[in-house]
Structure formats: C-alpha cells, structure tokens
PDB file of N, CA, C, O and CB in Angstrom:
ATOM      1  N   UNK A   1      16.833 -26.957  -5.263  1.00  0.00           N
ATOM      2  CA  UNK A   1      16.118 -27.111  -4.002  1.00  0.00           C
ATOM      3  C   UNK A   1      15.103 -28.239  -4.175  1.00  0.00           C
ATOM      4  O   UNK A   1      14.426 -28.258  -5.203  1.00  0.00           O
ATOM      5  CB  UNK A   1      15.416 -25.770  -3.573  1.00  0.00           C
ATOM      6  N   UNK A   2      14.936 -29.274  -3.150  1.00  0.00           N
ATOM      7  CA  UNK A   2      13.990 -30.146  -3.275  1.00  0.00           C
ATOM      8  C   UNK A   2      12.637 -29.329  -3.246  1.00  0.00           C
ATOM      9  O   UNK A   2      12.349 -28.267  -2.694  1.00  0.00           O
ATOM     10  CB  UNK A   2      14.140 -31.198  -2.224  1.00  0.00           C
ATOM     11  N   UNK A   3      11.843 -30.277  -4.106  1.00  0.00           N
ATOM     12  CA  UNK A   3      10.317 -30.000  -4.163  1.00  0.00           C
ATOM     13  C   UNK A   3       9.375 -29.575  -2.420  1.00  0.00           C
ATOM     14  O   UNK A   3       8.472 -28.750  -2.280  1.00  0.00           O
ATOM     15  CB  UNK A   3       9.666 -31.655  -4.911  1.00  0.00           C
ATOM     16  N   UNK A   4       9.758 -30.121  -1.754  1.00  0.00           N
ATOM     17  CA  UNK A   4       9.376 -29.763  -0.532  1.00  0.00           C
ATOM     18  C   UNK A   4       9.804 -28.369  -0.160  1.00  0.00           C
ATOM     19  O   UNK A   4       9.190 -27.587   0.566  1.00  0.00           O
ATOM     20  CB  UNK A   4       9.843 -30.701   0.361  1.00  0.00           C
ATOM     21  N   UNK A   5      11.006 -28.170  -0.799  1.00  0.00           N
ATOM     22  CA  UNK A   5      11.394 -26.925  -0.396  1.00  0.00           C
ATOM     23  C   UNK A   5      11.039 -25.615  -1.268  1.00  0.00           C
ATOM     24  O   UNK A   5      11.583 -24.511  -1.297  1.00  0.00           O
ATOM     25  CB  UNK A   5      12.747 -27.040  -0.249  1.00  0.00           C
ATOM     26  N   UNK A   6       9.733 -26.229  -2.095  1.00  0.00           N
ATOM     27  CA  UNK A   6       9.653 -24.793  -3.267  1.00  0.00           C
ATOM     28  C   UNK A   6       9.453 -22.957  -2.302  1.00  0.00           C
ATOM     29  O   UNK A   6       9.565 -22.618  -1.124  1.00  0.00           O
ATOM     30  CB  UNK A   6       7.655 -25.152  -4.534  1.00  0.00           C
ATOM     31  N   UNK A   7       9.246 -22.494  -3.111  1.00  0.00           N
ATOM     32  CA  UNK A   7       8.265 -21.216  -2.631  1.00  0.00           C
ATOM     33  C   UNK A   7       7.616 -20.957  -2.948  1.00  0.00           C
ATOM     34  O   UNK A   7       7.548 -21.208  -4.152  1.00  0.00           O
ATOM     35  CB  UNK A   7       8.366 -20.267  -2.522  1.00  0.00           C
ATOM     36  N   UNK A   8       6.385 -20.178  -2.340  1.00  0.00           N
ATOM     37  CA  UNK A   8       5.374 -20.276  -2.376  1.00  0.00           C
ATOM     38  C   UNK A   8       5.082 -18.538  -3.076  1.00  0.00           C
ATOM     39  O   UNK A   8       6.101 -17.998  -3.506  1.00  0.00           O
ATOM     40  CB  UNK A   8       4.883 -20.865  -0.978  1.00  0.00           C
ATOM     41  N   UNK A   9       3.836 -17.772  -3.171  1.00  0.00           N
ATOM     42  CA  UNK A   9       3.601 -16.135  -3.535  1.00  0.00           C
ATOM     43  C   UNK A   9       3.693 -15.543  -1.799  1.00  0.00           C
ATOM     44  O   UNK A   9       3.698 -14.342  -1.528  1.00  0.00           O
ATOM     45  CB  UNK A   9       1.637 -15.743  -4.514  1.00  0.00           C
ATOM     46  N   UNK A  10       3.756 -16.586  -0.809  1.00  0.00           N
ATOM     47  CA  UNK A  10       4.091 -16.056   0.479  1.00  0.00           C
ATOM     48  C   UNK A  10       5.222 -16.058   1.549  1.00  0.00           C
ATOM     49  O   UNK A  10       5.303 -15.419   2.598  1.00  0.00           O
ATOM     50  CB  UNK A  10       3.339 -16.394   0.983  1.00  0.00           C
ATOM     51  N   UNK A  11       5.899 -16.776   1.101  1.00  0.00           N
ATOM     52  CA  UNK A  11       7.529 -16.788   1.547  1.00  0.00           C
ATOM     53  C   UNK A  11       8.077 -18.213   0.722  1.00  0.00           C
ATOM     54  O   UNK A  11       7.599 -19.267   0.302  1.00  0.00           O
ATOM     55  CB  UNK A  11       7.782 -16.950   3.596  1.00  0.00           C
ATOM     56  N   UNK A  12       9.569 -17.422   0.792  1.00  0.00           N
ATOM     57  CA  UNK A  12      10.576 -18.073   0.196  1.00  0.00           C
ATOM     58  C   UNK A  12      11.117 -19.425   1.077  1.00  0.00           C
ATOM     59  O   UNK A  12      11.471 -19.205   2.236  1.00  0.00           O
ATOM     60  CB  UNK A  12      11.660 -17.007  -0.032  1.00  0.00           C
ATOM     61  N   UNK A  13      11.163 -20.309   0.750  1.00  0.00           N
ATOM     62  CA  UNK A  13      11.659 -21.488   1.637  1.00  0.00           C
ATOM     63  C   UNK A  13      13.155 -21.789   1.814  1.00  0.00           C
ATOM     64  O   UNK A  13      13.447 -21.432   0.672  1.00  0.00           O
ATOM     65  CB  UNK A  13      11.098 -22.718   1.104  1.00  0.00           C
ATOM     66  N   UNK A  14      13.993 -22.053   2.184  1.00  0.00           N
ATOM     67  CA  UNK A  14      15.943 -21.942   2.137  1.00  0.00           C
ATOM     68  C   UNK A  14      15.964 -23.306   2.688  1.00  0.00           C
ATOM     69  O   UNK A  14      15.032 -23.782   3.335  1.00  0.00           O
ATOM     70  CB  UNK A  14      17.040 -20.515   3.364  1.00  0.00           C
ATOM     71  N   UNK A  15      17.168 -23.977   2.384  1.00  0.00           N
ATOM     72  CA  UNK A  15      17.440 -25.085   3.274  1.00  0.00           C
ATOM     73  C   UNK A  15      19.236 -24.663   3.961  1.00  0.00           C
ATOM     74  O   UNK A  15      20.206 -24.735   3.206  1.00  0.00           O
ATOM     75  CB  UNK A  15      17.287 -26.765   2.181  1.00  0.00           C
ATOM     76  N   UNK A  16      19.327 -24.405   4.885  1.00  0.00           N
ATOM     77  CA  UNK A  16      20.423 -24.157   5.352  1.00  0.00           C
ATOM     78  C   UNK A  16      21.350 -25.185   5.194  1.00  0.00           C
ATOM     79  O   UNK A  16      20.784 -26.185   4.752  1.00  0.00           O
ATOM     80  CB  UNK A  16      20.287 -23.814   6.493  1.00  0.00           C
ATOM     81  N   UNK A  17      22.701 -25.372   5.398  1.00  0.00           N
ATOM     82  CA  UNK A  17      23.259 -26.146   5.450  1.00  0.00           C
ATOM     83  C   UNK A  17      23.541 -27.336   6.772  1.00  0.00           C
ATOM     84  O   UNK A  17      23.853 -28.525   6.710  1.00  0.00           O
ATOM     85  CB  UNK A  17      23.984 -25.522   5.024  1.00  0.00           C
ATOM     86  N   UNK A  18      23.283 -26.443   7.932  1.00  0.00           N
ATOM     87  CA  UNK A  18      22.966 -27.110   9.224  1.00  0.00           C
ATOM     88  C   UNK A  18      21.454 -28.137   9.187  1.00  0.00           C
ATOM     89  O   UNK A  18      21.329 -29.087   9.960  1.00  0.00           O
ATOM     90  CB  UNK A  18      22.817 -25.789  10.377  1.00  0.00           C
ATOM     91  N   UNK A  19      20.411 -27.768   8.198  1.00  0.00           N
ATOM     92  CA  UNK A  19      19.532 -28.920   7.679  1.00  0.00           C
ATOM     93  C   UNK A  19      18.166 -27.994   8.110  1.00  0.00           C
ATOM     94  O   UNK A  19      17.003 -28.345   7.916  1.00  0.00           O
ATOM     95  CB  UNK A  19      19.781 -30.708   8.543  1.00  0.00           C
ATOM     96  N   UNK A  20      18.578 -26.804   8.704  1.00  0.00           N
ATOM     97  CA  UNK A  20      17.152 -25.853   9.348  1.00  0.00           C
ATOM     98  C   UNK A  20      16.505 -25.424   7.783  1.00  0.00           C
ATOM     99  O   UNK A  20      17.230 -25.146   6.827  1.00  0.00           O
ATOM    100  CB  UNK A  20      17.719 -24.002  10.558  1.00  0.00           C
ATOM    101  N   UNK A  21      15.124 -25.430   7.739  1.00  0.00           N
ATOM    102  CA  UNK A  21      14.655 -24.717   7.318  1.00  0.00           C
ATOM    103  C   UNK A  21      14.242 -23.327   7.127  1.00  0.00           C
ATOM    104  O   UNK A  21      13.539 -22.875   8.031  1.00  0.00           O
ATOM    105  CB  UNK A  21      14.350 -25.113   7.391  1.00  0.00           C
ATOM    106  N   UNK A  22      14.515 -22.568   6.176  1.00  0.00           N
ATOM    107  CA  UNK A  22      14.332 -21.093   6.532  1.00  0.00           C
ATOM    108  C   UNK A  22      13.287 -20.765   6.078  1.00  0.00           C
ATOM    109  O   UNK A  22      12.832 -21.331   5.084  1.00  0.00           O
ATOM    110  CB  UNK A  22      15.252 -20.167   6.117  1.00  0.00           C
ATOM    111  N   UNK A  23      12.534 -19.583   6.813  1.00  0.00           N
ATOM    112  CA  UNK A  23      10.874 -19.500   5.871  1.00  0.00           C
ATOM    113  C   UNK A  23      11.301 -17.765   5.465  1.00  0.00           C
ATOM    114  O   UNK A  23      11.021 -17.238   6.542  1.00  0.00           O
ATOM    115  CB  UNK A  23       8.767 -19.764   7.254  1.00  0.00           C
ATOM    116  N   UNK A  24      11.704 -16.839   4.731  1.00  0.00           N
ATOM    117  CA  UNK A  24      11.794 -15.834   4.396  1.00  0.00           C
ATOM    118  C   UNK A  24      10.371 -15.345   3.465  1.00  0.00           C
ATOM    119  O   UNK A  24      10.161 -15.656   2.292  1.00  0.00           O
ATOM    120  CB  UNK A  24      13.065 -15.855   3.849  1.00  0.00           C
ATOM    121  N   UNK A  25       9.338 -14.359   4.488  1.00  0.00           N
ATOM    122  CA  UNK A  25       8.487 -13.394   4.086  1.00  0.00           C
ATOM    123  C   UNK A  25       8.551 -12.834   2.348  1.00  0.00           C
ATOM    124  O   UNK A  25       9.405 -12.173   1.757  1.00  0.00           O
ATOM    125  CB  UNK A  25       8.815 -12.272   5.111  1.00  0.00           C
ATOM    126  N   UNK A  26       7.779 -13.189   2.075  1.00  0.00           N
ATOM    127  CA  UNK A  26       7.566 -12.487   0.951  1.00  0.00           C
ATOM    128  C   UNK A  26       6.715 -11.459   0.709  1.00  0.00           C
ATOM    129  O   UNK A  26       5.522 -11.741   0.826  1.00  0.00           O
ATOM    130  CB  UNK A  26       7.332 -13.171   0.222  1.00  0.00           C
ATOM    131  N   UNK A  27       7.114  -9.843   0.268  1.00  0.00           N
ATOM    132  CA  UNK A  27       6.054  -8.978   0.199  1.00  0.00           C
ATOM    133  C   UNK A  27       4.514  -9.530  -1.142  1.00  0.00           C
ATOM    134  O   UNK A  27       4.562  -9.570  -2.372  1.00  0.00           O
ATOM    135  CB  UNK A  27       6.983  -7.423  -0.232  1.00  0.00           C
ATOM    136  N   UNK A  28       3.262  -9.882  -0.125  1.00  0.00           N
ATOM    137  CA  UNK A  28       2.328 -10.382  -0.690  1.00  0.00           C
ATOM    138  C   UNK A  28       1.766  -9.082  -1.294  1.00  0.00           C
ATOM    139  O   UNK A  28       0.725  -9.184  -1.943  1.00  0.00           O
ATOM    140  CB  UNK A  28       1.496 -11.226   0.186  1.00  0.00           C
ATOM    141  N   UNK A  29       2.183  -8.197  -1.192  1.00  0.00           N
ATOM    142  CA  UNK A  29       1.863  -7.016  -2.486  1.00  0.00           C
ATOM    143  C   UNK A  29       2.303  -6.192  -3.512  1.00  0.00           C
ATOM    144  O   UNK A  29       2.978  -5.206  -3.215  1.00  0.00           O
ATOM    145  CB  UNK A  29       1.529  -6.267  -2.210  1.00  0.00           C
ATOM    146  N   UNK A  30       2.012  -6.450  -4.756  1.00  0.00           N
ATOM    147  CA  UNK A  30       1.862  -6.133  -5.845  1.00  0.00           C
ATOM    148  C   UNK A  30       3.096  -5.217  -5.643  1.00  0.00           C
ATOM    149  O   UNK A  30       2.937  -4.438  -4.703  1.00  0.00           O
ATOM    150  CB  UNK A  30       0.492  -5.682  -6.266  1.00  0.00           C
ATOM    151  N   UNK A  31       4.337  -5.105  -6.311  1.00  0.00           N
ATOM    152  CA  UNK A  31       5.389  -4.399  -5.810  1.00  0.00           C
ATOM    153  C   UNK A  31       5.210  -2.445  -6.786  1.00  0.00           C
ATOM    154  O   UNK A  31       5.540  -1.298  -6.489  1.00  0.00           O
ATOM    155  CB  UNK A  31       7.056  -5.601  -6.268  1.00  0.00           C
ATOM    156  N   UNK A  32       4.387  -3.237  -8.183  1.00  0.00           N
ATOM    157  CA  UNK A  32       4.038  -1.779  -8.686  1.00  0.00           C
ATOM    158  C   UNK A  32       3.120  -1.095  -7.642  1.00  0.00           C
ATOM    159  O   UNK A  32       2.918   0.079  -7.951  1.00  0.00           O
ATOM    160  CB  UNK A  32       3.248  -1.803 -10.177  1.00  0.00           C
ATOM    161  N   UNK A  33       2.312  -1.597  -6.141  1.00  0.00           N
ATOM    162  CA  UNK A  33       1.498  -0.992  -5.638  1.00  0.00           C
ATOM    163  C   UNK A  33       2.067  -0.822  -4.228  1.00  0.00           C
ATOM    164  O   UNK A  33       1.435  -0.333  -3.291  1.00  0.00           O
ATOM    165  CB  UNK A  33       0.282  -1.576  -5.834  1.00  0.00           C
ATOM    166  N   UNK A  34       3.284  -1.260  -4.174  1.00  0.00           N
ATOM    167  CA  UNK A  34       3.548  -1.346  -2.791  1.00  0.00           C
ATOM    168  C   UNK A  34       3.801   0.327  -2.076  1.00  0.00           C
ATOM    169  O   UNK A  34       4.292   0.374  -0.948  1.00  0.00           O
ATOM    170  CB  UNK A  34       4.944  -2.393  -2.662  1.00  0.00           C
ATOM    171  N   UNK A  35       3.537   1.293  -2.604  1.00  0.00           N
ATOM    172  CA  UNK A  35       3.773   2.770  -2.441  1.00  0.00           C
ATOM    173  C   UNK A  35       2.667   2.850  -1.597  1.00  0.00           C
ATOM    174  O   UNK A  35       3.043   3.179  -0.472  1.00  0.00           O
ATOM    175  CB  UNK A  35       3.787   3.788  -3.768  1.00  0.00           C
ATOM    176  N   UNK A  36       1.260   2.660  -1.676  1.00  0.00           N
ATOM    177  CA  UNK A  36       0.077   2.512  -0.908  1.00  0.00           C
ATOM    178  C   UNK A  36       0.413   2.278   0.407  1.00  0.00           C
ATOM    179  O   UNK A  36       0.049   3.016   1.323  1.00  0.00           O
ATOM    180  CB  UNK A  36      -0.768   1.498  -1.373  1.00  0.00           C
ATOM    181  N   UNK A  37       1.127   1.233   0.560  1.00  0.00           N
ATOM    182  CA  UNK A  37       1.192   0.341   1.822  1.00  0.00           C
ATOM    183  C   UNK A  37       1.876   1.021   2.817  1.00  0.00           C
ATOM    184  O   UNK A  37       1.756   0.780   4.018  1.00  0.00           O
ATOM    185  CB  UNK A  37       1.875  -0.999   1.620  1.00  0.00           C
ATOM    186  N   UNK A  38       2.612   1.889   2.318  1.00  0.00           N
ATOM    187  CA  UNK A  38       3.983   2.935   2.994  1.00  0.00           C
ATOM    188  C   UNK A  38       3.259   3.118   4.250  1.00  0.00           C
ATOM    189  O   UNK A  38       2.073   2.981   4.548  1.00  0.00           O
ATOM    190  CB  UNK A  38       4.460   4.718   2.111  1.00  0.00           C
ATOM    191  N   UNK A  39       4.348   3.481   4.935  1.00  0.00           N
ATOM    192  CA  UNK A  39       3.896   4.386   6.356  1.00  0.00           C
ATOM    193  C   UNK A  39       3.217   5.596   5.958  1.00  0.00           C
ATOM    194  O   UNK A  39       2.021   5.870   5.869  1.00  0.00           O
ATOM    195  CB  UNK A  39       5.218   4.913   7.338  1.00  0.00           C
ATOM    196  N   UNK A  40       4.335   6.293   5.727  1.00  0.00           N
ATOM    197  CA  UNK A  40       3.470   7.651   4.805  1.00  0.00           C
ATOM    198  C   UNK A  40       2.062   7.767   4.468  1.00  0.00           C
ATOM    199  O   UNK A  40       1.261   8.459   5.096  1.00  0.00           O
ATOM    200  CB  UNK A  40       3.945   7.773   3.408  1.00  0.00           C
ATOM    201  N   UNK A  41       1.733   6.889   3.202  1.00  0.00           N
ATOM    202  CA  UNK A  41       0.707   7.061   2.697  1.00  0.00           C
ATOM    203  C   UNK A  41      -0.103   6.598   3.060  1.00  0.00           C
ATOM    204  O   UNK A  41      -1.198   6.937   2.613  1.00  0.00           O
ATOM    205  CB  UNK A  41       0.662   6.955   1.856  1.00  0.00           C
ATOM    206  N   UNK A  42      -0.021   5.588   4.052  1.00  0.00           N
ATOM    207  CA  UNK A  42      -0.927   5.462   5.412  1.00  0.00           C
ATOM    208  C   UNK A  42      -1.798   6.311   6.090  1.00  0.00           C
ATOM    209  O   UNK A  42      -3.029   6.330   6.111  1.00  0.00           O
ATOM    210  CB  UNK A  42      -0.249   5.264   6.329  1.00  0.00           C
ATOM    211  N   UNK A  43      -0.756   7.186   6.779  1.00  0.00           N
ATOM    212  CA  UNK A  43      -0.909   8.252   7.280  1.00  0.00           C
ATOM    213  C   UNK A  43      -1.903   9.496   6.945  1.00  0.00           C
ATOM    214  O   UNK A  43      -2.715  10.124   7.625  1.00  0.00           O
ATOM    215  CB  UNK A  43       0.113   8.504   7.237  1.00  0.00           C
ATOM    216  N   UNK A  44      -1.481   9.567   5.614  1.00  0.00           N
ATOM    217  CA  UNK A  44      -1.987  10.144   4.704  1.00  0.00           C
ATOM    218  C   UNK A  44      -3.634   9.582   4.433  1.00  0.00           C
ATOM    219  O   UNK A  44      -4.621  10.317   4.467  1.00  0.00           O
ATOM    220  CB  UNK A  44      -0.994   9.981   3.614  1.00  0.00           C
ATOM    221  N   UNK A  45      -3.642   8.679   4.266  1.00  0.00           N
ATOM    222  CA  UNK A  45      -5.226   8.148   4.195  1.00  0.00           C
ATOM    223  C   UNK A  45      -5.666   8.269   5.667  1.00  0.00           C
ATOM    224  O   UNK A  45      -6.704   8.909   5.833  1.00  0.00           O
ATOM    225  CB  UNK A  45      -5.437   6.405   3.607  1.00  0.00           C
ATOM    226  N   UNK A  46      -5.146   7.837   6.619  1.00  0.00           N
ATOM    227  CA  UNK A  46      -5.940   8.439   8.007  1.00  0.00           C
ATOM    228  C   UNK A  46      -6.695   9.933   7.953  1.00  0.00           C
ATOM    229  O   UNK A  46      -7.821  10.197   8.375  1.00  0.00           O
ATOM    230  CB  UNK A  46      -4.755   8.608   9.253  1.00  0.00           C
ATOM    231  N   UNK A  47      -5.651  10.911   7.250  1.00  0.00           N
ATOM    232  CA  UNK A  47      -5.335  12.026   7.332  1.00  0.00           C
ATOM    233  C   UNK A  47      -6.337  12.366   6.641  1.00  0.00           C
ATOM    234  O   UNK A  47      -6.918  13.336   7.129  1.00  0.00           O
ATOM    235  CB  UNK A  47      -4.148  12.397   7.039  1.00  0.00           C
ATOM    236  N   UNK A  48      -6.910  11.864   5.446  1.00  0.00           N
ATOM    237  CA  UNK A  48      -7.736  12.004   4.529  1.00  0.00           C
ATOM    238  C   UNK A  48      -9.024  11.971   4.810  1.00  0.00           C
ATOM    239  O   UNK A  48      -9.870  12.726   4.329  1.00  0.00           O
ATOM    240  CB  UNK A  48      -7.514  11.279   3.735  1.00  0.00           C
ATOM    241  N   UNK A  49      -9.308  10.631   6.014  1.00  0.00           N
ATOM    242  CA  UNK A  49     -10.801   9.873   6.230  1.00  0.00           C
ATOM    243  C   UNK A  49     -10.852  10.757   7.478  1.00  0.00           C
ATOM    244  O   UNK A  49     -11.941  10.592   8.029  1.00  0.00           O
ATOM    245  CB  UNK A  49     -10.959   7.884   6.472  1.00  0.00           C
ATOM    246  N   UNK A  50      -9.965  11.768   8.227  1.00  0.00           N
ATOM    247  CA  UNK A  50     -10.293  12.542   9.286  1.00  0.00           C
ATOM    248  C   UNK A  50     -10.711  13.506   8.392  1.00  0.00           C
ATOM    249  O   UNK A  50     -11.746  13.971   8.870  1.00  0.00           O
ATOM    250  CB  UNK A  50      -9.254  12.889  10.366  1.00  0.00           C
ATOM    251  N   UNK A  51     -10.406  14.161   7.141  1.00  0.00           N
ATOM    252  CA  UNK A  51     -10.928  15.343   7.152  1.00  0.00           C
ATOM    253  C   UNK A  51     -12.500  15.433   6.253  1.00  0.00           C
ATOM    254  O   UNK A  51     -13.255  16.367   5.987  1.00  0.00           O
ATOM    255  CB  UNK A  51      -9.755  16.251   6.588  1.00  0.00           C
ATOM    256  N   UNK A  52     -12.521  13.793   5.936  1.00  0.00           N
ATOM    257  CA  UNK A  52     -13.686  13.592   5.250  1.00  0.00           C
ATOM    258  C   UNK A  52     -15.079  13.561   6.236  1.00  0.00           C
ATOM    259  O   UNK A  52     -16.207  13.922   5.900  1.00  0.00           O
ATOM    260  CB  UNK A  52     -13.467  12.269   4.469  1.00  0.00           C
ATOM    261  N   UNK A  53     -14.572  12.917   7.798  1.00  0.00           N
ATOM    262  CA  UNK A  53     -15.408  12.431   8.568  1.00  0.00           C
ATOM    263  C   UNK A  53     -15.866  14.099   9.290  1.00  0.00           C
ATOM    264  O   UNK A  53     -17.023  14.381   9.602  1.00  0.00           O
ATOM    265  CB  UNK A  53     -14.683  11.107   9.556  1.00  0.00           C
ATOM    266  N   UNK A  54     -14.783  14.961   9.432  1.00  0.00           N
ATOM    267  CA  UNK A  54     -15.367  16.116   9.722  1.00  0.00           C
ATOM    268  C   UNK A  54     -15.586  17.389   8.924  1.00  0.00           C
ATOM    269  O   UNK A  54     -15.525  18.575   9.249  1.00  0.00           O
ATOM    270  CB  UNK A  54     -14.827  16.392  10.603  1.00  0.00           C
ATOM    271  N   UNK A  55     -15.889  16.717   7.666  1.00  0.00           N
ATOM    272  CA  UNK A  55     -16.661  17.233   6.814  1.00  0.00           C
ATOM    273  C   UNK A  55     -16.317  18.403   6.062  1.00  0.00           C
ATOM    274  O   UNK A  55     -17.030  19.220   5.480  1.00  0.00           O
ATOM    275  CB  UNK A  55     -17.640  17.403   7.365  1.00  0.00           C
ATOM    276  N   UNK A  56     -14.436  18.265   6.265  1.00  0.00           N
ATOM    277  CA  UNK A  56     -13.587  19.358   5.580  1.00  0.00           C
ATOM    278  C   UNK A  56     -13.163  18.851   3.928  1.00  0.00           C
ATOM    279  O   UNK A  56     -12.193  18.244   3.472  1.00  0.00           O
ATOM    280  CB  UNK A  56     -12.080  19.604   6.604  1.00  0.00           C
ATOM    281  N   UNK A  57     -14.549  19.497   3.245  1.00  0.00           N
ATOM    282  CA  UNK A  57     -14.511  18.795   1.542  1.00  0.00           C
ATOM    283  C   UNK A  57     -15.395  19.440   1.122  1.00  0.00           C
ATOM    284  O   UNK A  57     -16.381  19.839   1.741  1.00  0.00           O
ATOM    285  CB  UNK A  57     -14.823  17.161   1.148  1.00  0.00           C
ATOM    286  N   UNK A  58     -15.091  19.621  -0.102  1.00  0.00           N
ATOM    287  CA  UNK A  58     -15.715  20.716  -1.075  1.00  0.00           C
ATOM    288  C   UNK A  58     -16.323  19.475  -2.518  1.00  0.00           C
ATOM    289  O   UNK A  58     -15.669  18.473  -2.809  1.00  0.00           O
ATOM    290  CB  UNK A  58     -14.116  22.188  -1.685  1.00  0.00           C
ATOM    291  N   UNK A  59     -17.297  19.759  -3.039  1.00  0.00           N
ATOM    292  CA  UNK A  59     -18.389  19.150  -3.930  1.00  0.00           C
ATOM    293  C   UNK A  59     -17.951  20.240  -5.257  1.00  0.00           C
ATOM    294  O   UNK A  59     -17.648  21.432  -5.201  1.00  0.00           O
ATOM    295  CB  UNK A  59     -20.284  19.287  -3.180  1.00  0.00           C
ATOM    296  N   UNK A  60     -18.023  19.579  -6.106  1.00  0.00           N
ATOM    297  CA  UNK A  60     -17.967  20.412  -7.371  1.00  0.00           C
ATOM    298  C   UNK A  60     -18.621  20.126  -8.567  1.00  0.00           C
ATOM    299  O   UNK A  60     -17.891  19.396  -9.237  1.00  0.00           O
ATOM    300  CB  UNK A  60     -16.791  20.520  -7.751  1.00  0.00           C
ATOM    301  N   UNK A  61     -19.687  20.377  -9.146  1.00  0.00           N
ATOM    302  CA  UNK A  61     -20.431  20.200 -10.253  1.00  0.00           C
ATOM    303  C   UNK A  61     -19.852  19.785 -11.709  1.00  0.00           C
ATOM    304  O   UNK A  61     -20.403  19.094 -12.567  1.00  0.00           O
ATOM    305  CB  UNK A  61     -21.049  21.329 -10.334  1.00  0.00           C
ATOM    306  N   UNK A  62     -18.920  20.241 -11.729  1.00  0.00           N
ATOM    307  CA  UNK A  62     -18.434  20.283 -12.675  1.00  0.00           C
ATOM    308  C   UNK A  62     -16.619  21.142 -12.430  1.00  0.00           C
ATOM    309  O   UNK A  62     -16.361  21.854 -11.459  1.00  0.00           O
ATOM    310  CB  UNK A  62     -19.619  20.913 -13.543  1.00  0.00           C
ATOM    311  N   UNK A  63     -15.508  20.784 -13.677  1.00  0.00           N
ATOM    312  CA  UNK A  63     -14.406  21.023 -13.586  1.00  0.00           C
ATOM    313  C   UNK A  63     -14.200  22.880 -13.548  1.00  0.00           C
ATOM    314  O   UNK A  63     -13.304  23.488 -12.963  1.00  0.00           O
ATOM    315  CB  UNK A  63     -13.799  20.168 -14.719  1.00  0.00           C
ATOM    316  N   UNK A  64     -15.236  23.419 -14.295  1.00  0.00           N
ATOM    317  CA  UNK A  64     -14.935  24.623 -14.218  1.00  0.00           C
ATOM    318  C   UNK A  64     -15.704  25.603 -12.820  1.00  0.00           C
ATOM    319  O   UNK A  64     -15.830  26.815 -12.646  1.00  0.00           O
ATOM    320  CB  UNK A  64     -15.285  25.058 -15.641  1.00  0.00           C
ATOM    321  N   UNK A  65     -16.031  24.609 -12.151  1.00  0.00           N
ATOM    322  CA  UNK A  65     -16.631  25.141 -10.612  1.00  0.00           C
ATOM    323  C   UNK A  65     -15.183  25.237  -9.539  1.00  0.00           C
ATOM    324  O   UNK A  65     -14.851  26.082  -8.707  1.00  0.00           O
ATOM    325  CB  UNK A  65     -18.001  23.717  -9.835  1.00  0.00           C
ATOM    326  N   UNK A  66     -14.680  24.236  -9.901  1.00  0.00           N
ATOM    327  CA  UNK A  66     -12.945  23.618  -9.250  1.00  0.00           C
ATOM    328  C   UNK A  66     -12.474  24.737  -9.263  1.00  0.00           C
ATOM    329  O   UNK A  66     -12.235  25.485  -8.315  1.00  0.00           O
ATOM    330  CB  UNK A  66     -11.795  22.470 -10.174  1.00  0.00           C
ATOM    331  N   UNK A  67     -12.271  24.937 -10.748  1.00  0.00           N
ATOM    332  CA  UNK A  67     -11.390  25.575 -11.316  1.00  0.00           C
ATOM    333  C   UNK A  67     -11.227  27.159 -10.687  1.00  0.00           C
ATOM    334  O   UNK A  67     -10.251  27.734 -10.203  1.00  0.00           O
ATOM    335  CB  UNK A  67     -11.737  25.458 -12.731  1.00  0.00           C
ATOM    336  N   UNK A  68     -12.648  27.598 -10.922  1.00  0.00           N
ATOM    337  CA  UNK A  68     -12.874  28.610 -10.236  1.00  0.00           C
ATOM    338  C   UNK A  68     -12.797  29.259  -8.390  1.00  0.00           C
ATOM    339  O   UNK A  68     -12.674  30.271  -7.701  1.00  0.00           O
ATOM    340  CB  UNK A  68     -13.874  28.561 -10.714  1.00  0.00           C
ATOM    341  N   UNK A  69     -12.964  27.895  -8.357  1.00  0.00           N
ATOM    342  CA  UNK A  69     -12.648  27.902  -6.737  1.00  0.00           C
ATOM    343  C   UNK A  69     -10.853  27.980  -6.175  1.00  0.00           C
ATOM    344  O   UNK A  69     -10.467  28.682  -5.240  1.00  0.00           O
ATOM    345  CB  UNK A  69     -13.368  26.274  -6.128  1.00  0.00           C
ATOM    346  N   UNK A  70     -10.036  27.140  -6.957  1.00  0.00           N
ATOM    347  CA  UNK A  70      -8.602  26.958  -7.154  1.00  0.00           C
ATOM    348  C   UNK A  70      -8.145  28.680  -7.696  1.00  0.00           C
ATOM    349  O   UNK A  70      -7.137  29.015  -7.073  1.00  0.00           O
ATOM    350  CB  UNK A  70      -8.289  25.522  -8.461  1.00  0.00           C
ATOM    351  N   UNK A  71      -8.554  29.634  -8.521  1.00  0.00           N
ATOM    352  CA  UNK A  71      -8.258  30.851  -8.531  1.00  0.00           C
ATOM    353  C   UNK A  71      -8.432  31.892  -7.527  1.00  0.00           C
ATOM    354  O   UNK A  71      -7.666  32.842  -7.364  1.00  0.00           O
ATOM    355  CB  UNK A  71      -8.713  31.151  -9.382  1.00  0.00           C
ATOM    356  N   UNK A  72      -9.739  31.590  -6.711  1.00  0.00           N
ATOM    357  CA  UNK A  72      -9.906  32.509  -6.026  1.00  0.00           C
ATOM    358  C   UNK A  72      -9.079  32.174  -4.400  1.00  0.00           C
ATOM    359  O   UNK A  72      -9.428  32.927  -3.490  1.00  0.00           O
ATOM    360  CB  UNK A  72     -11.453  32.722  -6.107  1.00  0.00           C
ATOM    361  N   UNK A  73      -8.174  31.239  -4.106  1.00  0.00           N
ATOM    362  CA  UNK A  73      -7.214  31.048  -3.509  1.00  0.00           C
ATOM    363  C   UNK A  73      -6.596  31.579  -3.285  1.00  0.00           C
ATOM    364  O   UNK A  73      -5.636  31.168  -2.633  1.00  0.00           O
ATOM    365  CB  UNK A  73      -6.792  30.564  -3.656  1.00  0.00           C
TER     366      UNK A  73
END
C-alpha cells in the first residue's frame, strides 16, 4: 500500500481497485478492555451509579464486618 495509504491506531485505510479510498474504523480500545465498553456492562454501570445515587450501599470497616453481613443473608 502506498505511504499515503498507511493506517493509522484509528482506521484502516484500503485502496480499492476502482481507485476509492476506503476508511475502515478501528476499535480505538484496548481489545484486552473492550468487555467494559459492552452494552451489557454499560448497563450495568448505569445500574450501579443508580443504586449508588439512591443510596442502596453498605460501608464495611473491615473484611470480617462483610463477611458477617454475607452470612446473615
């Protein structure tokens, strides 16, 4: 591929044979991290900062306060 045509960490460049240039997206995140980005786990963080904002969360001093709380479940 000519130098004009490199790629970049943000899309892939193609030269078609008709002479078009192609610009193909490149995922700009970290592919070991791309699980974050999911719909899902999206969701899931919405899901998270709603139950933080209404104040559905428990404080624990220490691991054997958890712990104790996780038994009596």
């Amino acid at each position: 591929m000519p130098k004009a045509f490199r790629s970049t960490d943000l899309f892939e460049a193609r030269l078609r044979d008709d002479g078009t240039i192609e610009l193909i997206p490149v995922r700009a995140v970290d592919t070991r991290q791309a699980w974050f980005w999911s719909a899902q786990w999206q969701q899931m963080e919405r899901e998270a900062d709603a139950d933080i904002a209404a104040g559905r969360l428990r404080r624990y001093d220490d691991v054997e306060g958890l712990l104790a709380d996780l038994e009596r479940s």
